[in-house]
MARDRENKE-549926 format. One line per 4 residues: number of its first residue (from 1); their letters; for each residue y, z, x of C-alpha. Coordinates in steps of 0.2 Angstrom, whole numbers, plus 2048, in hexadecimal, padded with zeros to 3 digits. Last residue first. Layout:
// residues N
NUM	A	Y Z X  ...
END
This chain:
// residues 441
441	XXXX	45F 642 0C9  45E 64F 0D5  45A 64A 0E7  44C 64D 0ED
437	XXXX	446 64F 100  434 64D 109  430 659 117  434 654 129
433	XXXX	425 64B 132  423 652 145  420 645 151  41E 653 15F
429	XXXX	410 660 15F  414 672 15C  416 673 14A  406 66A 148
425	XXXX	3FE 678 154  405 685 149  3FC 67E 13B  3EC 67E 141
421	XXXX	3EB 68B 14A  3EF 694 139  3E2 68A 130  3D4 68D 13B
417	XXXX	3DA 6A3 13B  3D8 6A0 127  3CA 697 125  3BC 6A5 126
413	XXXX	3C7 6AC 116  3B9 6B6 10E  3C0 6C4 111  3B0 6C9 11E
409	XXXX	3B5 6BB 125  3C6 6BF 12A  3C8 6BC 13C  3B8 6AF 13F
405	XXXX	3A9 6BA 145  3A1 6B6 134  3A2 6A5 135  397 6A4 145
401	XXXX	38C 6B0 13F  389 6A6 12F  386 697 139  378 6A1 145
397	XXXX	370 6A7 135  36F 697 12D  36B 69E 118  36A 68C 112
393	XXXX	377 690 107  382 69C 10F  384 694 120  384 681 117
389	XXXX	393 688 10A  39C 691 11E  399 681 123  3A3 677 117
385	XXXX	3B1 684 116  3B3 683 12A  3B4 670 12A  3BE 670 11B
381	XXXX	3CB 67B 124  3C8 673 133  3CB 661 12E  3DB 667 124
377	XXXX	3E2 670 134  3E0 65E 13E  3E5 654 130  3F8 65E 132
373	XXXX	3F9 65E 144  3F5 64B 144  404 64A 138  40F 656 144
369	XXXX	418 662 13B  42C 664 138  431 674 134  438 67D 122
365	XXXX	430 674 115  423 670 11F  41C 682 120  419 67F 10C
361	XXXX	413 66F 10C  404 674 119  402 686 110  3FE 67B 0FF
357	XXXX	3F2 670 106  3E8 67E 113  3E6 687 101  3E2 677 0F8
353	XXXX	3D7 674 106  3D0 687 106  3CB 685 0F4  3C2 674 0F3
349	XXXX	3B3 67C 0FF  3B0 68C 0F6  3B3 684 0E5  3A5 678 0E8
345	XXXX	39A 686 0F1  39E 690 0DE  39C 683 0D2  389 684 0D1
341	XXXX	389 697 0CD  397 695 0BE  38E 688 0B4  37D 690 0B9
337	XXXX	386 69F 0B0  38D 695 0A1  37E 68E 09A  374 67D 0A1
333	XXXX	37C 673 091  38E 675 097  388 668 0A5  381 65C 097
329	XXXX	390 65D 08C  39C 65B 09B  393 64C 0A2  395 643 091
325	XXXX	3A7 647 08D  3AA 642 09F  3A2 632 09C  3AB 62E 08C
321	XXXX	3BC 635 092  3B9 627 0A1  3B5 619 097  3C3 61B 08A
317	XXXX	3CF 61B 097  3CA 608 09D  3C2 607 0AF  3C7 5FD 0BC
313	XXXX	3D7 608 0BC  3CF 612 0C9  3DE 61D 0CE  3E9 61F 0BD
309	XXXX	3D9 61C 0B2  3D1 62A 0BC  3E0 637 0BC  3E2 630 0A8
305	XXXX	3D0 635 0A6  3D1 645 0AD  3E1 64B 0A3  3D9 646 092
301	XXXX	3C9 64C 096  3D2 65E 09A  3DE 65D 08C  3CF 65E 080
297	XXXX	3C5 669 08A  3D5 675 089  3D8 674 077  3C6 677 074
293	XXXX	3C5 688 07E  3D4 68D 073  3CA 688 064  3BB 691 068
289	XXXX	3BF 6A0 06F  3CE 6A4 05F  3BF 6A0 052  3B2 6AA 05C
285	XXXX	3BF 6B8 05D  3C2 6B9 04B  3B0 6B7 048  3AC 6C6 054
281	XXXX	3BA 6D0 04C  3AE 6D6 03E  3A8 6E1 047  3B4 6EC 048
277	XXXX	3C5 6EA 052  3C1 6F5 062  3AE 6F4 064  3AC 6E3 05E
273	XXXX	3BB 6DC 068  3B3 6E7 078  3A3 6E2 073  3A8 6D1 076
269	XXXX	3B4 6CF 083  3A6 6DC 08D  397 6D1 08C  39F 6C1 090
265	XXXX	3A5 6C9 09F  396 6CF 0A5  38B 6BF 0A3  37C 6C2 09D
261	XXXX	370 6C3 0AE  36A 6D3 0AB  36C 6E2 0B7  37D 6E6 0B0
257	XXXX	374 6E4 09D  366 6EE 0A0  372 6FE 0A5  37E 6FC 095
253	XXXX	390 6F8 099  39C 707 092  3AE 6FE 096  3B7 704 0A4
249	XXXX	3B7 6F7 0B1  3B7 6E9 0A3  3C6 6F0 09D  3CD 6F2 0AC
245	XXXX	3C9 6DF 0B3  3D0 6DC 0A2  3E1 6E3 0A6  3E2 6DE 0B6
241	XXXX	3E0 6CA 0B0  3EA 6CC 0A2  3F9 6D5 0AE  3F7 6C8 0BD
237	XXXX	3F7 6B9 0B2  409 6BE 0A9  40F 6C3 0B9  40B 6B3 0C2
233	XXXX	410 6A6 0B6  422 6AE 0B1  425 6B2 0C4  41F 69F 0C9
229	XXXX	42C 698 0BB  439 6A3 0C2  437 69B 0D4  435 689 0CA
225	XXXX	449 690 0C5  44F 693 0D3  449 682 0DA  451 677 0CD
221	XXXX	460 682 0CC  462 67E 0DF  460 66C 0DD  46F 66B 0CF
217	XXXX	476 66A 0C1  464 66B 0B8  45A 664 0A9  44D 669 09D
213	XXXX	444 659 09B  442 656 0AF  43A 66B 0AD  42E 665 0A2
209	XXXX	429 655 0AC  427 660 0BE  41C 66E 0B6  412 661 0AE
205	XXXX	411 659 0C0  40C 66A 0C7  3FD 66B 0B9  3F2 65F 0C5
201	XXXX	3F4 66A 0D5  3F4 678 0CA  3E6 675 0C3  3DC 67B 0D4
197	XXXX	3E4 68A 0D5  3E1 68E 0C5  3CD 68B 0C9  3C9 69C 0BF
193	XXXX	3BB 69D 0CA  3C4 69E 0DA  3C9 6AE 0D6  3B8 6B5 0D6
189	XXXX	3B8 6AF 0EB  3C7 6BD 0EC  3BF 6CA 0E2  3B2 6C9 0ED
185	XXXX	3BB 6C8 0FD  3C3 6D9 0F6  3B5 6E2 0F2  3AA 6DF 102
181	XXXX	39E 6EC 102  39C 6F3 0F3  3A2 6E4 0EB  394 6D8 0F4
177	XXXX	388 6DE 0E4  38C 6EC 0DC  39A 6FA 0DA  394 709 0D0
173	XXXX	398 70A 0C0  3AD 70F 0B8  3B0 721 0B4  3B6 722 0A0
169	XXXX	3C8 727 09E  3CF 712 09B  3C1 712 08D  3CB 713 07E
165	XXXX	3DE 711 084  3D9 703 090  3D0 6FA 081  3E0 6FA 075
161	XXXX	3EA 6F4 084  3DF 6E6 089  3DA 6E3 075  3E9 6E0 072
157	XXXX	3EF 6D6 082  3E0 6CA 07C  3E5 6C9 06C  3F8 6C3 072
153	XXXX	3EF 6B7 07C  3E6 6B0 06D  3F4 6B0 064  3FF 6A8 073
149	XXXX	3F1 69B 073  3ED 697 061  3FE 692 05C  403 687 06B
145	XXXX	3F3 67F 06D  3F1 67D 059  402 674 05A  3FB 66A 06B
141	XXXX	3EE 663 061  3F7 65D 051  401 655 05D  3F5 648 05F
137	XXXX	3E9 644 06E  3E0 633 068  3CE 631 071  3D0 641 076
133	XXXX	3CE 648 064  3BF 63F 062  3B9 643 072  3BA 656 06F
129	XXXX	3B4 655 05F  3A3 64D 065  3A4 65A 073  3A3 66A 066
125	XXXX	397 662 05D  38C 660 069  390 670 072  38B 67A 061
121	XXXX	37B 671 05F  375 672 073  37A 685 072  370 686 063
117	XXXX	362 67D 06C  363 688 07B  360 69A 06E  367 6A7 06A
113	XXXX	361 6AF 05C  369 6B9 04E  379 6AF 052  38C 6B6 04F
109	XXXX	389 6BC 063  387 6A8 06A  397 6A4 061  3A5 6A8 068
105	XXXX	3A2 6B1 07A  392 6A7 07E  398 696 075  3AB 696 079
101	XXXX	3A7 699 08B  398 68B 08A  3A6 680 083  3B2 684 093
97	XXXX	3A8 684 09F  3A0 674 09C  3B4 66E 09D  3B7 678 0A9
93	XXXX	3AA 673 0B6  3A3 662 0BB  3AD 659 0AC  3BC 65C 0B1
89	XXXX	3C7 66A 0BD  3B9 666 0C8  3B9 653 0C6  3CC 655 0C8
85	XXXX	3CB 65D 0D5  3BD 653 0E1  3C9 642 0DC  3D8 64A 0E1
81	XXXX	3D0 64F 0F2  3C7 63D 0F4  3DA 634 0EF  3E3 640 0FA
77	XXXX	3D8 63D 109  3D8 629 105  3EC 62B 105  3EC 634 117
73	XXXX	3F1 647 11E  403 64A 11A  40A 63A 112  3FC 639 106
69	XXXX	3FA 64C 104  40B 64E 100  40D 63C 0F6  3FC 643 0E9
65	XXXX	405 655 0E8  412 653 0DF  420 644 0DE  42C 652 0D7
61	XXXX	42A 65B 0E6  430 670 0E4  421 66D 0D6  413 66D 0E1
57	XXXX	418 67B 0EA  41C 686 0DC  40A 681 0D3  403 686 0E2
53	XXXX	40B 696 0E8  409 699 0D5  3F3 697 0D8  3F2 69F 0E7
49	XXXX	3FB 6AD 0E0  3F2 6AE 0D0  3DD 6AB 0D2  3DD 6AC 0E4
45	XXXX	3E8 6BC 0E5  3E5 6C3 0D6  3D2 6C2 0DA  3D6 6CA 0EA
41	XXXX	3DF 6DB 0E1  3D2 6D9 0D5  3C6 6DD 0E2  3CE 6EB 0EB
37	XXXX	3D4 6F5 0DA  3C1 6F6 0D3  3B8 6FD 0E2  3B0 70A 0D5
33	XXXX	3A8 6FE 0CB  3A9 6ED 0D3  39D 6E3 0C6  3A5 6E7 0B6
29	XXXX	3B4 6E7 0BB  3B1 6D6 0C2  3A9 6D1 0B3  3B8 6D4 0A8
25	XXXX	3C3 6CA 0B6  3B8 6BD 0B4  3B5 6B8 0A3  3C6 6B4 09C
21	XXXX	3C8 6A4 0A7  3BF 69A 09B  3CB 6A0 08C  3D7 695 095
17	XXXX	3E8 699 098  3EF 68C 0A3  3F8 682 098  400 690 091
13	XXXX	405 69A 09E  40D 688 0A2  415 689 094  41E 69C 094
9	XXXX	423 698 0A7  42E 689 09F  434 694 093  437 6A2 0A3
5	XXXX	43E 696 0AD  44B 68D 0A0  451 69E 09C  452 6A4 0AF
1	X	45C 695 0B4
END
């Protein structure tokens, strides 16, 4: 049980490594100064343990999350929801995401002058490989996946524990922004960025297949053992992520550079490789970027377009990872800070459904809930998340004060208390639905 958790744990760490993700918890240090612990403490929270308790959920039913949500709530909900994700996880953000990653913290430092055209050079080039490449996913690919990952990830823990010794005495900066304040509602809304939670509503079925292939005597090794997968995935995320949210907490960032709009975490992973390893490093890590970013834009399109083939089969594969290739070079195209503003009131909104989603399966499992119950606490989680987004972006004063005097606004979980009452009225009403069974095979 614990071996075939802990190789199964090993992959999926795998798969949802992404150089992408690297960014944030640096920045956060950066950005939280003295109030360091509260916001990674949220972060790890929304960007680990929300994202486990997912993937755990998700696999406990080897249908996943596309019959829960259909039996639960409605098939049309599931279909719009699914649909929202994988666009999200896609071409609308990881994918740009993740070539403008690989350009700013691989390549954009080897260049005398950074310029839009060379970022529009290198992200043509890098897409046309990616399409290629997707057209015809070969193994070839996942071998450089498998190699490039655990030695990028063992760089990584490196230069974490090398960094820590070297500037883990110097006092962090002062705490900025809505981290002086609210440190831990921060941290919790940075979390989102990483969108694991997200993925793992689509990586749940991987999970599900890999662990078919391994085999099990019985139901109850099955569960143990996704238990042991969540552990694997959660210990090895929380322990990168702390360790470069310290890193970037105490690395020596100049003053014009924290009131700049360079991103904070691209700046710290790249003087921190410089600094520690020598210059020279900056190849080596542009190399390592690069083609781990790659891998995962790769497998992105791919995954997408069969989601999209799969649901709107009036459309041929090819198709599909030719428009996504397209909308994911011209998004990446608009640099990797607007990439990350605009995804935020998306990610605000898809976050607490997944959230309402996973806590909806999971108190199922042990009582019946009423399906109108059930679409009733989904309705007012997304109705809450939606005006909380309008509140914030047309700057409502009377919305926002509404919002804020829900319990645990100041959070950033104005959907909590609504999900609650929602929930416990399902339990309540009568017509409960029982949680769907499986028998092992």
């Amino acid at each position: 049980m614990f071996k075939k958790g802990s190789l199964t744990g090993l992959l999926l760490f795998g798969i949802f490594f992404g150089a992408g993700n690297l960014i944030f918890p640096p920045s956060l240090g950066a950005l939280s100064g003295e109030n360091f612990w509260p916001a990674i403490s949220g972060f790890v929270l929304s960007g680990v343990g929300i994202a486990v308790l997912t993937l755990i959920i998700g696999t406990l039913n080897p249908k996943g999350y596309v019959s829960e949500i259909s039996r639960k709530i409605a098939p049309w909900f599931a279909t719009t929801y699914l649909v929202a994700l994988y666009l999200s996880i896609g071409p609308f953000f990881a994918i740009p995401r993740t070539a403008t990653t690989a350009y700013e913290v691989g390549i954009a430092p080897l260049l005398a002058g950074n310029s839009q055209w060379s970022l529009l050079l290198f992200t043509l080039c890098y897409f046309a490989a990616a399409y290629l490449i997707s057209l015809n996913p070969s193994k070839i690919l996942d071998l450089v996946g498998r190699i490039l990952t655990p030695l990028f990830a063992f760089l990584i823990v490196v230069l974490v524990v090398l960094g820590a010794a070297k500037y883990g005495s110097a006092s962090p900066m002062a705490a900025s922004g809505t981290y002086v304040n609210a440190a831990f509602g921060t941290g919790f809304l940075e979390g989102y960025n990483t969108l694991d939670a997200l993925a793992s509503v689509a990586f749940s079925v991987i999970a599900v297949e890999t662990m078919n292939q391994l085999g099990f005597a019985s139901k109850r090794e099955y569960v143990s053992t996704i238990w042991v997968v969540g552990v694997v995935v959660a210990l090895g995320f929380s322990a990168l992520y702390v360790g470069l949210g310290f890193l970037g907490n105490h690395f020596p960032i100049p003053a014009e550079v924290m009131t700049s709009d360079v991103n904070k975490g691209v700046y710290v992973l790249s003087q921190a490789t410089q600094a520690i390893f020598g210059p020279s490093a900056q190849i080596f890590l542009a190399i390592m970027v690069t083609m781990t970013c790659f891998t995962t834009t790769v497998g992105l399109i791919v995954s997408t377009s069969e989601f999209f083939v799969k649901t709107f089969p009036q459309l041929g594969y090819k198709v599909y990872a030719t428009l996504f290739t397209l909308i994911g070079f011209g998004i990446a195209n608009i640099g990797l800070s607007a990439i990350i503003a605009y995804s935020i009131p998306v990610l605000e909104i898809l976050y607490p459904i997944t959230i309402a989603i996973v806590l909806l399966v999971m108190v199922n499992r042990l009582v019946p809930l009423s399906k109108i119950g059930m679409q009733l606490t989904i309705a007012l989680v997304t109705s809450v998340a939606f005006a909380t987004i309008i509140g914030k972006q047309f700057n409502l004063e009377g919305l926002n004060k509404l919002i804020n005097a829900l319990p645990f606004a100041d959070a950033s979980l104005p959907w909590l208390v609504p999900a609650i009452v929602g929930i416990l009225f399902s339990i309540c009403m009568p017509d409960g639905q029982t949680a769907e069974s499986f028998e092992m095979e």
